[in-house]
N, C-alpha and C positions, 0 to 999 in steps of 0.2 A: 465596531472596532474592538481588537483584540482589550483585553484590560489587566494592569497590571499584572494580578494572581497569575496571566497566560505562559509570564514569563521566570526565571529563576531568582529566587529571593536577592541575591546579588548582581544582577543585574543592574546595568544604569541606564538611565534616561535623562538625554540636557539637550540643550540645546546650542546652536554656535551662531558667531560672529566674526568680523574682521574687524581690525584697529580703524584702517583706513575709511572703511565703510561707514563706520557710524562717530567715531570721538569728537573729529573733528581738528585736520590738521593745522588749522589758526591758532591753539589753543596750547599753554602749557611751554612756549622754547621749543618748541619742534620746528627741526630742518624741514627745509625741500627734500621732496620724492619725486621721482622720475613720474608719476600717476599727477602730481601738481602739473609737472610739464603739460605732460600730454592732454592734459583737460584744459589747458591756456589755449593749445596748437588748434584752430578754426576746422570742425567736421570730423574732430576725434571723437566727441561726447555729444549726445544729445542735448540739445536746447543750451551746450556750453555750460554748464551745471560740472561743479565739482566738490573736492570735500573737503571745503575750510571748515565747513562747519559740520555737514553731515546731519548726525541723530543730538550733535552737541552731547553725546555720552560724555565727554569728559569733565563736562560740571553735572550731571543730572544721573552718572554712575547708580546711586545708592539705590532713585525712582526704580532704574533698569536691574539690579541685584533683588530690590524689592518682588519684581513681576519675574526673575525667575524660581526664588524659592515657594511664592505665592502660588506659581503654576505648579510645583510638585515636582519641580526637578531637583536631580541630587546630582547635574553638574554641569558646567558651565566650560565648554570650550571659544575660547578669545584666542585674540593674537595681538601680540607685541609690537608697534611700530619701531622699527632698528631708527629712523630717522628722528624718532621720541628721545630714542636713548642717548644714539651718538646723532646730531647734528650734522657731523661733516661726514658720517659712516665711520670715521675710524675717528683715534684723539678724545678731545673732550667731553667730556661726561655731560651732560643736560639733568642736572639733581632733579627740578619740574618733573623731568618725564621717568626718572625710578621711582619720587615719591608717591606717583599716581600708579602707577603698576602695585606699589607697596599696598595705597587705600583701596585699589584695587581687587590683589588676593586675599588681604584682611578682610574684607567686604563680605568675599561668598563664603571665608572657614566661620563668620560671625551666623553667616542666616543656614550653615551645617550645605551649604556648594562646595562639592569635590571643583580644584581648579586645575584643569584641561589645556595647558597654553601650546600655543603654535608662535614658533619665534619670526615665521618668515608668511606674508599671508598680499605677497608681491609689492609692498612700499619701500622697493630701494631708494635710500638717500641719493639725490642729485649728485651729490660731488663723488660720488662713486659711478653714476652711470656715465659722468662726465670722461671716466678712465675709462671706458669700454662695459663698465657694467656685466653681466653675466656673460660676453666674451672675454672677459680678460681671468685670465686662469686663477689672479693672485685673488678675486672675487670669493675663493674656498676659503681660504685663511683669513680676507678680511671677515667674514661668517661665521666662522669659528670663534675668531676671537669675542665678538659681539654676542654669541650666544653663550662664551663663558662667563662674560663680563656679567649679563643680564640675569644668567642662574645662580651666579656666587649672590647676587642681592635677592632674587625670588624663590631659589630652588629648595629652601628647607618646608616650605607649604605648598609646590607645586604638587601635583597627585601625579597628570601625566604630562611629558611634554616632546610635542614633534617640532620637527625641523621645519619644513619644508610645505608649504600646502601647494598639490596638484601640479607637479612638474614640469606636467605637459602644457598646463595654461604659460608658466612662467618662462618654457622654450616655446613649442611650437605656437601656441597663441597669441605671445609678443613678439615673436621673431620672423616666424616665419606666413602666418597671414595676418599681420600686423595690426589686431582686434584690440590688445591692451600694448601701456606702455612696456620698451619703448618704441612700439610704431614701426617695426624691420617688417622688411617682406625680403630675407634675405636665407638662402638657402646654409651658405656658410656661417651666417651668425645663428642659427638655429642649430647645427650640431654641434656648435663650440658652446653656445649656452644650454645645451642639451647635457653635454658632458661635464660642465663646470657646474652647472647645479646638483647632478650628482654628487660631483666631489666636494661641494660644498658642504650636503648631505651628511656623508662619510666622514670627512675631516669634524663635524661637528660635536657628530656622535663621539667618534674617538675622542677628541676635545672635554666633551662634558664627562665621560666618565673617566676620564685621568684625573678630572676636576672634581668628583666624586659624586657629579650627581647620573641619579638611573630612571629606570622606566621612559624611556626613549622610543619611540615610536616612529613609523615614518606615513605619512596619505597622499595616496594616489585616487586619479580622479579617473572614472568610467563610462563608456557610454557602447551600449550593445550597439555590433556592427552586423545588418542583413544587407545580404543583396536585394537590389531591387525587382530581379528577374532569377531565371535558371537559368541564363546563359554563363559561360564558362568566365566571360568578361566582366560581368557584373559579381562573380565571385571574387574575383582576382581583384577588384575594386574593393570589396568588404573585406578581405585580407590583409590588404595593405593597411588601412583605414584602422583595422583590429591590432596590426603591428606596432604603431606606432603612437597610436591613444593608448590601447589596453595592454600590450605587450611591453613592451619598452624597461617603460624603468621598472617593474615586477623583474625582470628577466635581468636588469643590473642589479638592483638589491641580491639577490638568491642564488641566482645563479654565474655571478661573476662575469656576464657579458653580455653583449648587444644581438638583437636577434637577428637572421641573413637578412631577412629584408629591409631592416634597418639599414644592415652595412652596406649591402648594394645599393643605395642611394646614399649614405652620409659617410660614408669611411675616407673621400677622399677631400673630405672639410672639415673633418674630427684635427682635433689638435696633436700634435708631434707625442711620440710615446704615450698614446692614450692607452695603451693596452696593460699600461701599469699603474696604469690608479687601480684597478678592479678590484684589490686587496682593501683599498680603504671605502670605495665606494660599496664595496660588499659586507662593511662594519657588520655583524649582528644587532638588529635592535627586537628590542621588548614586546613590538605589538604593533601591527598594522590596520592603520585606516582606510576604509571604502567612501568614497563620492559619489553617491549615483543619480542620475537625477533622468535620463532618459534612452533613447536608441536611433541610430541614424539608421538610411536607406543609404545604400550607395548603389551607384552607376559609373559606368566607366564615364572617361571624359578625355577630349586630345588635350597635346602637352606634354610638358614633360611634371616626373613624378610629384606628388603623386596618382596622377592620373586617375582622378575620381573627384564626383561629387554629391552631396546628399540632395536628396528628392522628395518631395512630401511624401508623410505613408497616411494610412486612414484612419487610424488612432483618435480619438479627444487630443486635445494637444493644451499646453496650459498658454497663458499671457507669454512666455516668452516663443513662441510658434512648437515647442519641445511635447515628443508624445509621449504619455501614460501611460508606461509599459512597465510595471513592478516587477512580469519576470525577469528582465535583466538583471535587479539587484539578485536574486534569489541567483542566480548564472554567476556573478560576478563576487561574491561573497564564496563561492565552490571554488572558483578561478584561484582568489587571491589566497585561501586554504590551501588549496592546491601547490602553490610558489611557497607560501611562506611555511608550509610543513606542520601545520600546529598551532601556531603563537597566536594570541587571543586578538579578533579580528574587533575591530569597533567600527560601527557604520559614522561615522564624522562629518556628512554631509547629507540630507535627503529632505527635500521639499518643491516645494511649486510657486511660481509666479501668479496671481491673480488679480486681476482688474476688482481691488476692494474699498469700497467707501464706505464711510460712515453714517446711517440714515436714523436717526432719530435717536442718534450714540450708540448705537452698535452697528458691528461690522457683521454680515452673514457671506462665510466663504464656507457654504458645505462643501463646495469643489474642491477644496482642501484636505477637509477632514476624509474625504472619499477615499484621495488623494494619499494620504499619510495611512488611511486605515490599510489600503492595499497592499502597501512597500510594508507595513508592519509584519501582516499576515506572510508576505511571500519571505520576509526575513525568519519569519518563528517557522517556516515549514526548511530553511537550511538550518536551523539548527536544531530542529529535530530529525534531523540527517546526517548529523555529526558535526558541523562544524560550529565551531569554539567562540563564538559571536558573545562578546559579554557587555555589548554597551548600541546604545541607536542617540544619535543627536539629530534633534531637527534642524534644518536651516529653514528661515532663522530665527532670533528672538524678535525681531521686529523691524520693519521697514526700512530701508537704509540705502548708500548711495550702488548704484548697481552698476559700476565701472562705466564703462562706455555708454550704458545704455541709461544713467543718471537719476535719477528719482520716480521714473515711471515704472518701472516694474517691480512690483511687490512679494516679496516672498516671507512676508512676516505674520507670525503669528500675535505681535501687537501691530494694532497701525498707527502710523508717525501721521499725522501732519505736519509737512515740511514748512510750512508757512509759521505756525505757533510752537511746533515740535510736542503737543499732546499728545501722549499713548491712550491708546484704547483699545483693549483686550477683544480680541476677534473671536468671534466662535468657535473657530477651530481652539483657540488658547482656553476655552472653557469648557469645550468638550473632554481635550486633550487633562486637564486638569482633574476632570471625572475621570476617565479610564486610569489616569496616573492613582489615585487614591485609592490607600489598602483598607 
């Protein structure tokens, strides 16, 4: 594995989390989230497991700040539950859930954690999904408001903060093949929340720096698209596939519009005068984030669009069926250079799922460390190719509820027991701790 010195003395290294995933939303005066729903609704969630409780992070915070400065990290990206803050999404404040955000980024400037925050990391508050949720346009401005609300109390100690995590989980993955909340399989609600979380985006950005906070960022989530064959079909399958994972929203942040392929299947479910947000959904921000975590095969498929589907390839593949392919990030980190022109790129997502247990109190996941050593390597060969990569975050810091797919897939470098909630520093997190040390 590459080791610290490999990389520029300013560079960083943290690692990430979601709110939802590990805090635990029983706890503190936190609303309902559309994510509570949908783990109530029978054959959303594995074994029906949800996240009242989660990693319990929101009493045992300090343990979890502890194991990330102990690991060598100098930062820590989280994400903010809006339904922590505001309850009802808009309206009354929940003091609980600003004073825990507050002991929160006091926490990591105390053990010297740059704090990393993502405002939105998919726990919409119920009484907003109740309105239409990210179909309803006025979804920008309630987002806004909330992420001015949230920075006027945190934003003099935030280091960097994005919007938005993975857009296309939050449209196409909710919407349109109805994997997380809320549950759509619907083609029209997928380009109205395509487009409205854009402007959500947009509107925020602009929001926070009228409000005077900066260093804004936005992360998009990746995944290398090959054909499965050389036939003409099964490229035209990886193209689409590439349009609208990888292309999409890169091509509305930068370049002020949507791509043809895009429009020729969504232009005529996109909402009235869409063509006039592009100004604000094309806000400038500070510095873009990479997700990368693996690569599909596509093949064509009947139906209508998008007429394709993924196929095994023959890759190692990790606990979640996903193949080990590090050149995509190395592709993908060029790609997103490419769009954003320059601006300092951070990897903000990259890790593996593992079937890991604990045998005699420790965890061995070398398939990990193999894992992370690869994506490091094919990361430090793009940026000694020019491109402006100043930060890599693992996901994640430790075992936590994995949306639909609930407690069984692990992508942590502590492991949780969900039964007693015990951390226990896995291999990969002690390896990782040696290469981190100067």
């Amino acid at each position: 594995m590459l080791q610290r010195n490999d990389f520029p003395e300013d560079f960083v290294f943290g690692v990430s989390t979601a709110a939802y995933q590990i805090e635990g939303q029983a706890f503190g005066g936190s609303g309902r989230t559309h994510w509570d729903d949908f783990a109530e609704t029978p054959g959303n969630v594995v074994r029906a497991e949800n996240g009242s409780i989660a990693c319990d992070h929101y009493n045992r915070w300090a343990e979890d700040l502890d194991l990330i400065r102990d690991g060598g990290y100098g930062a820590y990206r989280f994400s903010a539950s809006w339904a922590r803050v505001l309850p009802e999404g808009r309206g009354t404040l929940n003091p609980e859930g600003l004073d825990f955000y507050d002991r929160l980024v006091d926490g990591m400037l105390e053990r010297g954690i740059k704090p990393m925050l993502t405002l939105y990391h998919w726990e919409l508050p119920s009484p907003l999904a109740d309105l239409g949720g990210w179909r309803n346009r006025d979804v920008a401005s309630w987002f806004a408001d909330y992420s001015v609300l949230l920075m006027d109390r945190l934003g003099d100690r935030i280091w960097k903060t994005a919007t938005i995590n993975e857009l296309w989980c939050v449209s196409f993955l909710s919407h349109f093949f109805g994997e997380h909340a809320p549950g759509l399989r619907d083609i029209r609600a997928t380009a109205r929340s395509v487009h409205h979380v854009l402007l959500a985006h947009g509107m925020a950005t602009e929001a926070l720096r009228a409000a005077g906070h900066g260093d804004i960022g936005a992360v998009c989530n990746f995944s290398y698209a090959e054909p499965a064959d050389d036939s003409p079909e099964a490229a035209e399958a990886a193209a689409t596939f590439d349009a609208h994972y990888n292309q999409l929203f890169l091509s509305a942040f930068f370049r002020k519009k949507y791509p043809d392929r895009i429009l020729s299947a969504l232009e005529r479910h996109l909402p009235d005068r869409w063509q006039d947000d592009f100004d604000v959904i094309g806000t400038p921000v500070d510095w873009l984030g990479v997700n990368y975590y693996t690569r599909e095969i596509l093949a064509p498929a009947p139906g209508p669009w998008p007429a394709n589907k993924s196929v095994p390839g023959p890759l190692p593949k990790t606990q979640m069926g996903w193949e080990i392919y590090p050149e995509g990030l190395h592709h993908f980190l060029h790609l997103a250079n490419d769009y954003a022109g320059g601006l300092p790129l951070y990897v903000t997502e990259n890790g593996m799922a593992n079937d890991d247990t604990v045998v005699n109190g420790a965890v061995d996941d070398s398939a990990r460390i193999d894992y992370l050593a690869a994506h490091f390597a094919a990361a430090k060969r793009a940026m000694d190719e020019g491109v402006p990569l100043e930060g890599y975050f693992v996901w994640s810091l430790m075992d936590n509820f994995e949306w639909a797919l609930g407690y069984e897939k692990r992508f942590g470098l502590v492991h949780v027991d969900f039964d007693t909630l015990v951390r226990t520093p896995k291999a990969s997190y002690h390896a990782l701790k040696t290469a981190l040390s100067r």
